[in-house]
One Martini backbone bead per residue (centre of mass of N, CA, C, O) as a GRO file, in nm:
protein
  293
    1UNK     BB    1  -0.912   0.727   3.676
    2UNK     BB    2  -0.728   0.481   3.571
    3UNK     BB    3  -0.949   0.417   3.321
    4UNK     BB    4  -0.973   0.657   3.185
    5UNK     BB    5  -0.680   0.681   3.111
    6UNK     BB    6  -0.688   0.399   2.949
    7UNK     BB    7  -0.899   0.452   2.736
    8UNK     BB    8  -0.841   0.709   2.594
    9UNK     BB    9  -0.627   0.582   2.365
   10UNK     BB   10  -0.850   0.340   2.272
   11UNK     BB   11  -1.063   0.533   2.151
   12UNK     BB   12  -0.804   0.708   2.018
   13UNK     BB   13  -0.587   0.643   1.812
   14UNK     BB   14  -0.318   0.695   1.657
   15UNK     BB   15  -0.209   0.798   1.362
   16UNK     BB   16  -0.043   0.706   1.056
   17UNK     BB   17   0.120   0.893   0.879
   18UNK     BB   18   0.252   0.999   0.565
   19UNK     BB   19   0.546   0.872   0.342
   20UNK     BB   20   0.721   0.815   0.102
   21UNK     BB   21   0.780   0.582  -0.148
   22UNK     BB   22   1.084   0.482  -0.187
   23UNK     BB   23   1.037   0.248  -0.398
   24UNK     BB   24   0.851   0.428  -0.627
   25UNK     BB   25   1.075   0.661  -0.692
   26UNK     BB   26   1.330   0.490  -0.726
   27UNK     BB   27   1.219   0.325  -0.960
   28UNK     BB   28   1.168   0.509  -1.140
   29UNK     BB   29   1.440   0.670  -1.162
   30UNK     BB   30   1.575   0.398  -1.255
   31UNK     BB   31   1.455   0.331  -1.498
   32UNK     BB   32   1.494   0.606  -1.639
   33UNK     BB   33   1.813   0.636  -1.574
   34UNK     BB   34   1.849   0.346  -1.743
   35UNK     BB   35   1.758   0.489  -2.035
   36UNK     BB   36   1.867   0.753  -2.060
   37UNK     BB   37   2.147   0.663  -2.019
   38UNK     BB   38   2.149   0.437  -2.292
   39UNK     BB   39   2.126   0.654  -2.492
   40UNK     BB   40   2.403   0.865  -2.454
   41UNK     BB   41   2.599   0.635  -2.481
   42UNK     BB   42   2.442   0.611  -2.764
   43UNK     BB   43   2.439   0.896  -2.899
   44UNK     BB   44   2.223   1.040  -2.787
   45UNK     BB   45   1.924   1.242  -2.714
   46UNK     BB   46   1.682   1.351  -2.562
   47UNK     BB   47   1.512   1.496  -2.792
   48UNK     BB   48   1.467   1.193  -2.952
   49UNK     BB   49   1.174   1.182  -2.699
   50UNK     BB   50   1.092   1.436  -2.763
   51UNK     BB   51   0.734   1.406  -2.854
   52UNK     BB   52   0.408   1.560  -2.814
   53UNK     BB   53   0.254   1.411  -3.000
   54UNK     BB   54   0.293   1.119  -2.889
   55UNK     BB   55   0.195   1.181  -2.636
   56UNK     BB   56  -0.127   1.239  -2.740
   57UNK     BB   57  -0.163   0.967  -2.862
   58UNK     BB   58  -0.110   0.791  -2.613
   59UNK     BB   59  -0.296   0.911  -2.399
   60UNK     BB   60  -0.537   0.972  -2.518
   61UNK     BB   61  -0.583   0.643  -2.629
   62UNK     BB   62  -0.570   0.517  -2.359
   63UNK     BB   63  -0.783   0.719  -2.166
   64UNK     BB   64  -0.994   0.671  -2.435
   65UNK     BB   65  -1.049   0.363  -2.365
   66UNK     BB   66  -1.099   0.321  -2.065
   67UNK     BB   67  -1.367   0.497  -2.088
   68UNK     BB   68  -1.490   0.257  -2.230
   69UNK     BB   69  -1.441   0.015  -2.003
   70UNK     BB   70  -1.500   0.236  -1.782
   71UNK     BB   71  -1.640   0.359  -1.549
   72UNK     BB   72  -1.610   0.680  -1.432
   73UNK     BB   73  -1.604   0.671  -1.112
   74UNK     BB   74  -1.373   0.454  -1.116
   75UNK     BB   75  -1.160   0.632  -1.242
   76UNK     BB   76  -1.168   0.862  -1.050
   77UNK     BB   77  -1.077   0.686  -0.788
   78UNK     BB   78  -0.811   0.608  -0.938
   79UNK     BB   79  -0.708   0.930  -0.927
   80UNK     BB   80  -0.714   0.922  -0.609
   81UNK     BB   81  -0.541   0.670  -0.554
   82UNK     BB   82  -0.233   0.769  -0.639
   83UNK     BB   83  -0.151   0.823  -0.295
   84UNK     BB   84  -0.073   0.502  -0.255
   85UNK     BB   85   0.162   0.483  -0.466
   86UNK     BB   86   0.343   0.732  -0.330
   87UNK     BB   87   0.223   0.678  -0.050
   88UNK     BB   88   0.317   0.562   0.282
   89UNK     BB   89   0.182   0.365   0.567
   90UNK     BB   90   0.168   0.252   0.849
   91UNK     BB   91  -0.032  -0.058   0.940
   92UNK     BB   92  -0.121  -0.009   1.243
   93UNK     BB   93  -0.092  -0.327   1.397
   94UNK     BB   94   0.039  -0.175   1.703
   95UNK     BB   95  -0.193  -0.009   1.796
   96UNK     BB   96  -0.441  -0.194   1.727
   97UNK     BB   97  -0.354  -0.437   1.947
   98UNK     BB   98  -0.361  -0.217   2.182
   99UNK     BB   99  -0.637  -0.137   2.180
  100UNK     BB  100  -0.759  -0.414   2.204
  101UNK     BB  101  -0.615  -0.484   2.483
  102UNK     BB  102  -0.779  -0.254   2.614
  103UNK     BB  103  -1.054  -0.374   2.590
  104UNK     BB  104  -1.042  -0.639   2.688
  105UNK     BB  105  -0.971  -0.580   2.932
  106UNK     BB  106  -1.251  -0.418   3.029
  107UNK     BB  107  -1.424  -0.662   2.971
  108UNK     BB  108  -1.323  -0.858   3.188
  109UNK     BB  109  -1.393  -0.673   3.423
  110UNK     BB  110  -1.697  -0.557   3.330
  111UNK     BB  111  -1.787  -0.590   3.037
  112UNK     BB  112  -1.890  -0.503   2.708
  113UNK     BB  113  -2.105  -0.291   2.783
  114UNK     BB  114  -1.834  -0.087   2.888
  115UNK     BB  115  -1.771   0.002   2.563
  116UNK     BB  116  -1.999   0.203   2.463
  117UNK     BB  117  -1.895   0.435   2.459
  118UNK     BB  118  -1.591   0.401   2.301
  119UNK     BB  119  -1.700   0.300   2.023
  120UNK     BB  120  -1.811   0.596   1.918
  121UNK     BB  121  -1.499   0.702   1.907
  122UNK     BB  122  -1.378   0.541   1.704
  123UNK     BB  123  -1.185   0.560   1.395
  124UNK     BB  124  -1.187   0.290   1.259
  125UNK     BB  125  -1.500   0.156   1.104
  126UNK     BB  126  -1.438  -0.107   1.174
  127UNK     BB  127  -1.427  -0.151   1.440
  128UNK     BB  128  -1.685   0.028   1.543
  129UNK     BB  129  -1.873  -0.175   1.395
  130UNK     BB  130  -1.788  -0.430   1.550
  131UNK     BB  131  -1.848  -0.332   1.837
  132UNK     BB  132  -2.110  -0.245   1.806
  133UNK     BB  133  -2.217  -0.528   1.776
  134UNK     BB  134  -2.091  -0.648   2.031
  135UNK     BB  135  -2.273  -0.467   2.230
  136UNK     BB  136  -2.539  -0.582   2.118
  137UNK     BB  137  -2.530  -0.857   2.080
  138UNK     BB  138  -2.446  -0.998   1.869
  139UNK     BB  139  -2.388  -1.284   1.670
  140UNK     BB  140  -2.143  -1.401   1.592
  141UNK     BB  141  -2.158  -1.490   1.329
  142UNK     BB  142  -2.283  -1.278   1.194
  143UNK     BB  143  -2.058  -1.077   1.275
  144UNK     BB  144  -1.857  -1.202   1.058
  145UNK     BB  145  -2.012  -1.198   0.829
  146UNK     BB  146  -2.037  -0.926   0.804
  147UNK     BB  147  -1.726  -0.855   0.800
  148UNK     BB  148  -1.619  -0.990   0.572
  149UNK     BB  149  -1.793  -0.855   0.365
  150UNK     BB  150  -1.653  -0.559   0.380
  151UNK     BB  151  -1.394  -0.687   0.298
  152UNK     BB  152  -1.480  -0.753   0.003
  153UNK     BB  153  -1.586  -0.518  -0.089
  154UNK     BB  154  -1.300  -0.330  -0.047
  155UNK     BB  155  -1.152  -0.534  -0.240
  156UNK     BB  156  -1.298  -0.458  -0.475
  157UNK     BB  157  -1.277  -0.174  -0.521
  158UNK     BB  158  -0.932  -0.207  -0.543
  159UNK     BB  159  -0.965  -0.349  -0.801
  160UNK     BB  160  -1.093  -0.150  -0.970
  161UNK     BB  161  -0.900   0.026  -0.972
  162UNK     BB  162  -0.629  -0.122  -1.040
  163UNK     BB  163  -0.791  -0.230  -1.343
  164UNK     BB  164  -0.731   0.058  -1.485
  165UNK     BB  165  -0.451   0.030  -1.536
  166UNK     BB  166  -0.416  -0.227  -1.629
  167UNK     BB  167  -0.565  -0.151  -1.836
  168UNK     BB  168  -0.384   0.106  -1.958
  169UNK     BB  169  -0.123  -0.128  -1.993
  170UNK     BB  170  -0.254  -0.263  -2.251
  171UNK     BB  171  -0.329  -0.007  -2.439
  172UNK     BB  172  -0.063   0.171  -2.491
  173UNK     BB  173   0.139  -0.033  -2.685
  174UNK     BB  174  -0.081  -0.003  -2.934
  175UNK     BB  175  -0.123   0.313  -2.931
  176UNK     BB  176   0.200   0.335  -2.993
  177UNK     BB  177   0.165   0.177  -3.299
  178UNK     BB  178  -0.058   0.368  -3.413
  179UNK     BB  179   0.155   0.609  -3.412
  180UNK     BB  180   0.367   0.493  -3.574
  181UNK     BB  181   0.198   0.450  -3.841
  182UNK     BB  182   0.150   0.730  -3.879
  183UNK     BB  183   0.398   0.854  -3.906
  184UNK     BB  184   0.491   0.675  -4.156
  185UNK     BB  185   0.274   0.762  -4.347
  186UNK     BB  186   0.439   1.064  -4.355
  187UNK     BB  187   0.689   0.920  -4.483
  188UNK     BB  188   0.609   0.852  -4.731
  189UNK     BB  189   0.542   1.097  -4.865
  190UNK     BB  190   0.884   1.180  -4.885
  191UNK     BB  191   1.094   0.952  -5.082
  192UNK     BB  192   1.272   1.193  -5.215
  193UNK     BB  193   1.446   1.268  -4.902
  194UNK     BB  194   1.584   1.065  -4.747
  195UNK     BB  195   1.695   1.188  -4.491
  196UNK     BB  196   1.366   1.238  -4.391
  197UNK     BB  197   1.292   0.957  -4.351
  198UNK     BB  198   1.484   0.882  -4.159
  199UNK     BB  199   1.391   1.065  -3.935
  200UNK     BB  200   1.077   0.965  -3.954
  201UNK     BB  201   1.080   0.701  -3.859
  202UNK     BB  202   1.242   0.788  -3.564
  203UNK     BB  203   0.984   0.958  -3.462
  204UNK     BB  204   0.774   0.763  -3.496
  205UNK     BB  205   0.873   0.553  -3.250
  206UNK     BB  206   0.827   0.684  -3.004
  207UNK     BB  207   0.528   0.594  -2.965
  208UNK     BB  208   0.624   0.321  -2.849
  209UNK     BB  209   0.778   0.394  -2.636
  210UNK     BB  210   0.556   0.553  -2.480
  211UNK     BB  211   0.374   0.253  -2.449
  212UNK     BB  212   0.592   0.075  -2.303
  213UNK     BB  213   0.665   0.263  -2.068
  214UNK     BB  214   0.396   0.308  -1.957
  215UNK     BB  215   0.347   0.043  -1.906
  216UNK     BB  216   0.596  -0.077  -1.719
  217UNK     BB  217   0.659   0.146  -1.551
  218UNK     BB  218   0.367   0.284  -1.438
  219UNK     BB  219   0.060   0.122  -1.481
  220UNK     BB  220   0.129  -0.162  -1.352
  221UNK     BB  221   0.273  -0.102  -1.109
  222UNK     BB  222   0.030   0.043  -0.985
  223UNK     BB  223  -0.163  -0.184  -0.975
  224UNK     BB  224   0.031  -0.371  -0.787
  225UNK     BB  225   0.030  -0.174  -0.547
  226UNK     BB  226  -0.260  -0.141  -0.495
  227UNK     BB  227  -0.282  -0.475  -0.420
  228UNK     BB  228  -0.066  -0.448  -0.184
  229UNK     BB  229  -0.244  -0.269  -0.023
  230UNK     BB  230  -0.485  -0.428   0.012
  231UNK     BB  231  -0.371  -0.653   0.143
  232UNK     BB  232  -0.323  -0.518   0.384
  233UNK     BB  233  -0.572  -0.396   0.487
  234UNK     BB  234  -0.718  -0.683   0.512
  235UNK     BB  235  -0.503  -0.774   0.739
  236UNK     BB  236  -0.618  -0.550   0.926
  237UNK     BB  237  -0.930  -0.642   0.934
  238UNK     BB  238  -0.883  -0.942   1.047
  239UNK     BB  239  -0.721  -0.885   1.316
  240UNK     BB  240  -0.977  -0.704   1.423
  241UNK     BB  241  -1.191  -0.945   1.352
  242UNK     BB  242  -1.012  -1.146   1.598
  243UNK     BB  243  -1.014  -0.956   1.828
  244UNK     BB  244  -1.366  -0.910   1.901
  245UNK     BB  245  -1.375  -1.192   1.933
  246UNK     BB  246  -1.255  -1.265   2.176
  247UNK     BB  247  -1.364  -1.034   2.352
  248UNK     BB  248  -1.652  -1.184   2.336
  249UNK     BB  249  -1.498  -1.478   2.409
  250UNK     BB  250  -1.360  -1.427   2.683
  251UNK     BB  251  -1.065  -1.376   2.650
  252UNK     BB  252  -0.750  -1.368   2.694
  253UNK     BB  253  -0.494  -1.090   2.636
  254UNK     BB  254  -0.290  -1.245   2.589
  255UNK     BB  255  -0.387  -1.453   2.365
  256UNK     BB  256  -0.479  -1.229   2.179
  257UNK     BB  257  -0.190  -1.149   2.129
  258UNK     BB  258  -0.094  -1.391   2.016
  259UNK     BB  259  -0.293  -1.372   1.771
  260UNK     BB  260  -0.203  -1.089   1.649
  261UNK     BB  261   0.115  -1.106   1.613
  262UNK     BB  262   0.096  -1.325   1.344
  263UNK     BB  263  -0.004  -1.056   1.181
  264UNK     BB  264   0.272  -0.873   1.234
  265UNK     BB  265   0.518  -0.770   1.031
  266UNK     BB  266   0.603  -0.520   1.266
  267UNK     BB  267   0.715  -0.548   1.511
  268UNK     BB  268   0.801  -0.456   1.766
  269UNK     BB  269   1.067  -0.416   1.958
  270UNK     BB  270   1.268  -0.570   2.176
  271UNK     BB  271   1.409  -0.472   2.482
  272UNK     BB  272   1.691  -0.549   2.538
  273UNK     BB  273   1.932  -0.625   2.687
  274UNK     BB  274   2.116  -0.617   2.924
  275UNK     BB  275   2.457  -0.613   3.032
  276UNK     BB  276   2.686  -0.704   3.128
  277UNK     BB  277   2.882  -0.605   3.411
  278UNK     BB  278   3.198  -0.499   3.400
  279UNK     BB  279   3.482  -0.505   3.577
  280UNK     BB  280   3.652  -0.380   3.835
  281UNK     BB  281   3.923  -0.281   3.827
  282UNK     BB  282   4.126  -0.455   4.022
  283UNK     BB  283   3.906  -0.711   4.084
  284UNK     BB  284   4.016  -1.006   3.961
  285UNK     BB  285   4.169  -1.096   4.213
  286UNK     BB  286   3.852  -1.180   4.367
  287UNK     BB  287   3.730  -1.342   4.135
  288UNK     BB  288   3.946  -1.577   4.223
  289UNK     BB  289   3.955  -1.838   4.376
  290UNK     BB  290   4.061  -1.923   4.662
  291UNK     BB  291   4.255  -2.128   4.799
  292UNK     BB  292   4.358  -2.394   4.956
  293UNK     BB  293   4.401  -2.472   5.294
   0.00000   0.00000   0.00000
């Protein structure tokens, strides 16, 4: 019963849910709100830089460049990921940690092939791949060469995604001067107007405005976001394949748990110690040594 209850949570560890990106959000707003406020101080209008003209030459042409650049699946992908990009998971390595050790416990005391029944209930992919290979008998060298492959393969997803962003972040300020060169076009058509040419000048540039704003508030931070989620992510399947070889390689539970906590940026926190118990009132006289006979 004891064994029972303790693979329990083993086999299937806790998820940990999203949450908003506090950095993401804030940085946006820090952003918009340091530009749209530095126009208002300059006696500017929020309506001086609201052209939806200028947005739809920005974003269509921005965008229509991305999909002759990349494969259209790729981009798809990428707009399915960017609720990595505005939410955020913690990294699920003192969870993972602690599977992993309780999973050495039972294979040090049973035997590896004790796992193998818990190994297909394990939610997370890479884990159950690992274990599963282990249970199996594979060769370490093997199945690391093999976990190692699936690693370089999802770094490289991750790539491909980023890759989208920064290609947007790259073409977006030239469609944004090509918007403004179209605007100019427009007002020289009326030099006979002086007030309208001014007027038409200031409306061109918005077009700017939006390829360099989106460009560097949105598109490359996205890109730069999506490669530290990557990053994350493979540091937390290379301890899950460091923890699972040692399984393999029958070390102890404690050796395996401190070479976890290495990669661990967030360790539990370690639990205070109690405080010195104050002395009781009118104690004092008590604490101190009896004087000599």
């Amino acid at each position: 019963m004891a064994q029972s209850e303790t693979a329990k949570p083993a086999a299937k560890p806790k998820k940990s849910g999203g949450k908003p990106d506090i950095a993401t959000l804030a940085g946006i707003a820090l952003a918009l709100g340091g530009i749209l406020g530095g126009l208002i101080l300059e006696k500017g209008q929020l309506s001086d830089v609201m052209q939806f003209t200028a947005a739809m030459i920005v974003l269509g042409g921005t965008f229509g460049a991305v999909l002759v650049t990349t494969p259209l699946p790729v981009v798809l992908r990428a707009f399915k990921g960017l609720g990595q990009v505005f939410f955020e998971r913690s990294s699920g390595m003192s969870n993972t940690i602690e599977t992993l050790i309780q999973f050495a416990t039972k294979a040090r005391k049973n035997g590896i092939v004790s796992l193998e029944s818990e190994a297909a209930g394990v939610d997370d992919p890479f884990l159950r791949k690992a274990l599963g290979l282990a249970v199996d008998g594979t060769d370490l060298q093997e199945m690391r060469k093999m976990m190692e492959t699936d690693i370089v393969l999802a770094e490289q997803g991750f790539e491909a995604e980023a890759k989208v962003w920064e290609t947007a972040g790259g073409y977006a300020p030239t469609i944004g001067i090509i918007g403004a060169v179209m605007g100019l076009i427009q007002v020289m058509k009326h030099l006979e107007d002086i007030k309208e040419v001014g007027h038409g000048i200031a409306v061109a540039f918005v077009a700017t405005v939006y390829g360099v704003g989106l460009s560097n508030i949105l598109f490359l931070p996205m890109a730069n976001k999506l490669k530290a989620r990557m990053r994350a992510a493979s540091l937390l399947k290379e301890m899950t394949l460091e923890g699972v070889i040692g399984i393999v390689e029958g070390l102890n539970p404690t050796l395996i748990r401190l070479k976890l906590t290495l990669y661990d940026d967030q360790p539990k926190s370690k639990a205070k110690e109690p405080k010195a118990a104050k002395p009781a009132k009118g104690g004092g006289a008590a604490a101190k040594p009896a004087p000599a006979a």
